[in-house]
C-alpha positions as CSV (number, residue, x, y, z in Angstrom):
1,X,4.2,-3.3,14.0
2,X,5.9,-3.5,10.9
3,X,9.0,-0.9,10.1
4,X,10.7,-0.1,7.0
5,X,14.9,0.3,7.8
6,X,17.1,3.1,6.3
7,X,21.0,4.3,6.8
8,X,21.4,7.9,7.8
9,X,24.8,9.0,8.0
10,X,25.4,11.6,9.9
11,X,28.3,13.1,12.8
12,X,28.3,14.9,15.4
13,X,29.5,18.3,14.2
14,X,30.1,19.4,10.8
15,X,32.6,22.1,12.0
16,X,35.8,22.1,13.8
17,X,35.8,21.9,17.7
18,X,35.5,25.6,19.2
19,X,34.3,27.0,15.7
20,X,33.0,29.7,17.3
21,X,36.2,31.0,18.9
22,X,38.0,33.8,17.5
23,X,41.3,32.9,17.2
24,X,42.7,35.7,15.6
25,X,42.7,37.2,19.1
26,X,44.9,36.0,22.3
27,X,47.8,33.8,20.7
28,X,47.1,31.3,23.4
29,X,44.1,30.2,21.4
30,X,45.6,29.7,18.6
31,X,46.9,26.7,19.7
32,X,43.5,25.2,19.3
33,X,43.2,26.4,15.5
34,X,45.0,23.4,14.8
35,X,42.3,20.5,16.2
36,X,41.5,18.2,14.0
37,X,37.6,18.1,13.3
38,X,34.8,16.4,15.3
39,X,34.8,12.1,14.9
40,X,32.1,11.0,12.3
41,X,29.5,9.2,14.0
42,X,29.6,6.2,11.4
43,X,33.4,6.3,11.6
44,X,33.0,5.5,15.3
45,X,30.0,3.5,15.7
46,X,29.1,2.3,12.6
47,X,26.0,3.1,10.2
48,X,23.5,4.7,11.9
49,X,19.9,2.9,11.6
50,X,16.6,4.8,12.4
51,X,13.2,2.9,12.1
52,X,10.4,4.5,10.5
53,X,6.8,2.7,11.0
54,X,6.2,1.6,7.5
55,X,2.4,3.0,7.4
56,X,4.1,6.2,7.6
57,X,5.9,6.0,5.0
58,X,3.0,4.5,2.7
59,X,0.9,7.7,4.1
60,X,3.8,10.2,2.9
61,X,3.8,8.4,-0.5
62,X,-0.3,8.1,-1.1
63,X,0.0,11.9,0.0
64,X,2.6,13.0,-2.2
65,X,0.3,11.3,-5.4
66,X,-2.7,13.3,-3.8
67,X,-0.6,16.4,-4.2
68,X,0.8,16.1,-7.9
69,X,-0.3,18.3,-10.4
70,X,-0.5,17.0,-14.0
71,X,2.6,18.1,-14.7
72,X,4.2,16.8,-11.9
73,X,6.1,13.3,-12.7
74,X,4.3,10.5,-11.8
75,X,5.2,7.2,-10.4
76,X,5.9,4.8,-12.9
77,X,5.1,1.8,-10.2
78,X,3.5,1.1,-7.4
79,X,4.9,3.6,-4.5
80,X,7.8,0.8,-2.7
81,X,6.5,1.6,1.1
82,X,2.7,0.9,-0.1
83,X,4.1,-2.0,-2.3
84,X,5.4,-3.3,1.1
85,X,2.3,-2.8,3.2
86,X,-0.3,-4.3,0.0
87,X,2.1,-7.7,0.0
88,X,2.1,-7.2,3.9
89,X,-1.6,-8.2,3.8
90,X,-3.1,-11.2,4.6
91,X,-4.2,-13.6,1.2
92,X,-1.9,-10.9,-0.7
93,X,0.9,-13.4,-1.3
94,X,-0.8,-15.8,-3.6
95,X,-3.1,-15.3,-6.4
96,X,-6.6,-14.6,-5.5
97,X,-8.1,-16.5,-8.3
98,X,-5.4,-20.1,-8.4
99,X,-3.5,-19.8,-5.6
100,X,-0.1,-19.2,-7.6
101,X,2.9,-17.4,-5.7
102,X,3.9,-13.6,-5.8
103,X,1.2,-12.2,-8.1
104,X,2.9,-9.2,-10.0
105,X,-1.2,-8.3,-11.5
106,X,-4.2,-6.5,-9.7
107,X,-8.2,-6.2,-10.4
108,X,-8.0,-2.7,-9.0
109,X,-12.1,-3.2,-9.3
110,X,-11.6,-5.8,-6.5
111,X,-8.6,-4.6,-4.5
112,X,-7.3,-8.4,-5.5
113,X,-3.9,-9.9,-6.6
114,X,-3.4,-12.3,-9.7
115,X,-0.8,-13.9,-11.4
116,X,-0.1,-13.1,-15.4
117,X,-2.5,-16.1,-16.4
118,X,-5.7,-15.1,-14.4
119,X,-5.0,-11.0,-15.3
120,X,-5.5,-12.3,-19.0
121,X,-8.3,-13.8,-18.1
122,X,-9.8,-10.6,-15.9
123,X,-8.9,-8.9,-19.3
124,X,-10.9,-10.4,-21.4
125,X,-13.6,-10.1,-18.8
126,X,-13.4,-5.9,-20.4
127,X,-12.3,-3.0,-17.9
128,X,-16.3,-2.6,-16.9
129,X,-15.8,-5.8,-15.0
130,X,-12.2,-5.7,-13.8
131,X,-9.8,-3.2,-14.3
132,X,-6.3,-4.6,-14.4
133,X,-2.8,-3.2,-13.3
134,X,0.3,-3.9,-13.2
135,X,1.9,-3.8,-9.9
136,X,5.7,-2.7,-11.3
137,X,5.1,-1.9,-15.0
138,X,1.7,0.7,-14.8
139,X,1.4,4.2,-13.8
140,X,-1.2,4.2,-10.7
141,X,-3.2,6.9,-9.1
142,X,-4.5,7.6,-5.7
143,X,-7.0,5.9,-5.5
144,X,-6.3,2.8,-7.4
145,X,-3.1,2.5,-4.3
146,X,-5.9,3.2,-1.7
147,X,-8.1,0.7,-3.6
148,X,-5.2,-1.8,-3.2
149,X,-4.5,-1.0,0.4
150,X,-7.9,-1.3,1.7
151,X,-8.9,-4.8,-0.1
152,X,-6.9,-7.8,-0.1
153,X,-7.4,-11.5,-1.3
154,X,-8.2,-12.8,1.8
155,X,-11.0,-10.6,2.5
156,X,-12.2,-11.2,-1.1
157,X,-11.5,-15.2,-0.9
158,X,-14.1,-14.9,2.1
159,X,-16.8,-13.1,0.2
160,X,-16.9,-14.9,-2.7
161,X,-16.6,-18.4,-0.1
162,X,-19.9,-16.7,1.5
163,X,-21.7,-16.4,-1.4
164,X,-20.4,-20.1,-3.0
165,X,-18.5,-18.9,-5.9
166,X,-15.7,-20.9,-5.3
167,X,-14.7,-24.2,-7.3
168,X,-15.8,-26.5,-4.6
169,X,-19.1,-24.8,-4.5
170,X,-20.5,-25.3,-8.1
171,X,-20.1,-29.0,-8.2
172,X,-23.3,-30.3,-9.7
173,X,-24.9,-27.1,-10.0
174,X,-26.8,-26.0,-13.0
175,X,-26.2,-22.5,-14.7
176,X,-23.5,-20.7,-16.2
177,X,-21.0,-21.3,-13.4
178,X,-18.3,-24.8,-13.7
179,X,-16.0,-25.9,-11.4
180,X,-13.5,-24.8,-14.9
181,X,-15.0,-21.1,-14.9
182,X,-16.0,-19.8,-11.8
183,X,-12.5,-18.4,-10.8
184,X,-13.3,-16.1,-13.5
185,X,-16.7,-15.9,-13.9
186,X,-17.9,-14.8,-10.9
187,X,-16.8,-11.6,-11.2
188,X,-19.9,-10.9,-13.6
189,X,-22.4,-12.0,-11.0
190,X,-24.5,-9.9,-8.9
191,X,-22.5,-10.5,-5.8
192,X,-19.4,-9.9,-7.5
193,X,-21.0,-6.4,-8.7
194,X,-22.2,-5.5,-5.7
195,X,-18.9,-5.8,-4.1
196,X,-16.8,-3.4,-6.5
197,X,-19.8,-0.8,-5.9
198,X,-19.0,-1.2,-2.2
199,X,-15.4,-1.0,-2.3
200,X,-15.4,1.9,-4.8
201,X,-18.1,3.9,-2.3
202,X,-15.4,3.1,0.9
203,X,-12.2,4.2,-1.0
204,X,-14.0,7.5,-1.9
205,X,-15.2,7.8,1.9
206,X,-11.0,6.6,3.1
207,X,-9.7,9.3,0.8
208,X,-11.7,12.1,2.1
209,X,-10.3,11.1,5.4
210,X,-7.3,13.2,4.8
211,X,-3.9,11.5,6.0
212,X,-4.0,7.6,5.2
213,X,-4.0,5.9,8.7
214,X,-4.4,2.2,7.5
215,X,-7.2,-0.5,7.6
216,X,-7.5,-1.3,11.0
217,X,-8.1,2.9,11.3
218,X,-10.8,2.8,7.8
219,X,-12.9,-0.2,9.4
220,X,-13.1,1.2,13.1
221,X,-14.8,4.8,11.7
222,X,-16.9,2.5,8.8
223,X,-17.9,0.5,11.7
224,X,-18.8,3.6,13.6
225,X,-20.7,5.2,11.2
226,X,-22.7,1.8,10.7
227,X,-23.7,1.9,14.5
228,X,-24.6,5.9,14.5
229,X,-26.6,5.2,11.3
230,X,-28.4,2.0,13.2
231,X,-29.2,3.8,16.2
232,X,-30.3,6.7,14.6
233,X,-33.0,4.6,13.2
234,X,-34.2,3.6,16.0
């Protein structure tokens, strides 16, 4: 389980010992007027650090951006929990198109990753095929975060490896699709197409869920709604 860590300072009372006492009364308890006040709690043991599962946090975030009104402010990045939790995911910390380090881009069509020389090529591609973000400098929504969270490069590396749109795969094959192209390419095929449709239908599905519980959560009830809706036909 993964935990973001914050410092809380706090102590263990805010007030003088025996605050409540009324020492205006019996000169005996006057004495006691004089205490100092109660130890803070960092000045005897130190910071204080409580560990918040980092899914929660990401879930407060994605629901404070469901909540915003238009004149609310917006975030001018990614949310920092759900930035932790998208580089957190498996493929996410190399490009899905050439493999380079850190990608700071996104297809948001694609839930994918890129570094600033393949988002200039997904550009060019036109926002009908890939919608690009960036991941610290753009404004995102709702759903373009859930988008994020619920695809990843790893799980798109492996669909487009299925369905041989990868450079080894075009070696030698006639058509539209090189060994130079294909990392770019594909994403006008039919499989490509078909993918984005699917992803957009199960991010509109995950937000009607309510409170965002994560992936593992999104694929058990897609997976259960795929065996109700086999056995139903039955």
């Amino acid at each position: 389980l993964q935990f973001a860590t914050f410092s809380t300072l706090g102590h263990f009372l805010s007030t003088p010992f025996l605050s409540g006492v009324d020492f205006s009364a019996p000169p005996i308890l006057r004495l006691f007027s004089n205490m100092p006040p109660a130890p803070k709690m960092e000045e005897e043991f130190g910071p204080i650090h409580v560990q918040v599962p980092l899914l929660e946090m990401a879930s407060a975030e994605l629901e404070k951006m469901r909540g915003q009104h238009c004149d609310a402010p917006k975030f001018q990045s990614f949310p920092p929990a759900c930035l932790t939790l998208l580089k957190s995911t498996k493929g996410n910390h190399q490009c899905v198109d050439c493999g380079e380090h850190d990608p700071q881009w996104a297809t948001v069509s694609y839930g994918g990753l890129l570094c600033l020389q393949c988002s200039g090529r997904h550009r060019s591609l036109g926002v009908q095929v890939s919608c690009v973000r960036s991941i610290t400098m753009d404004n995102w929504t709702h759903a373009e975060v859930l988008a994020m969270l619920e695809g990843g490069n790893a799980q798109l590396g492996k669909f487009f490896s299925r369905h041989k749109l990868c450079s080894k795969d075009v070696v030698g094959r006639d058509g539209m699709l090189t060994s130079e192209n294909v990392l770019w390419m594909r994403y006008k095929t039919k499989a490509a197409l078909f993918y984005k449709e699917q992803m957009a239908v199960h991010v509109s599905k995950v937000a009607g869920l309510g409170i965002y519980k994560g992936r593992e959560h999104s694929r058990r009830l897609s997976h259960r709604r795929l065996t109700e809706r086999n056995s139903a036909m039955v």
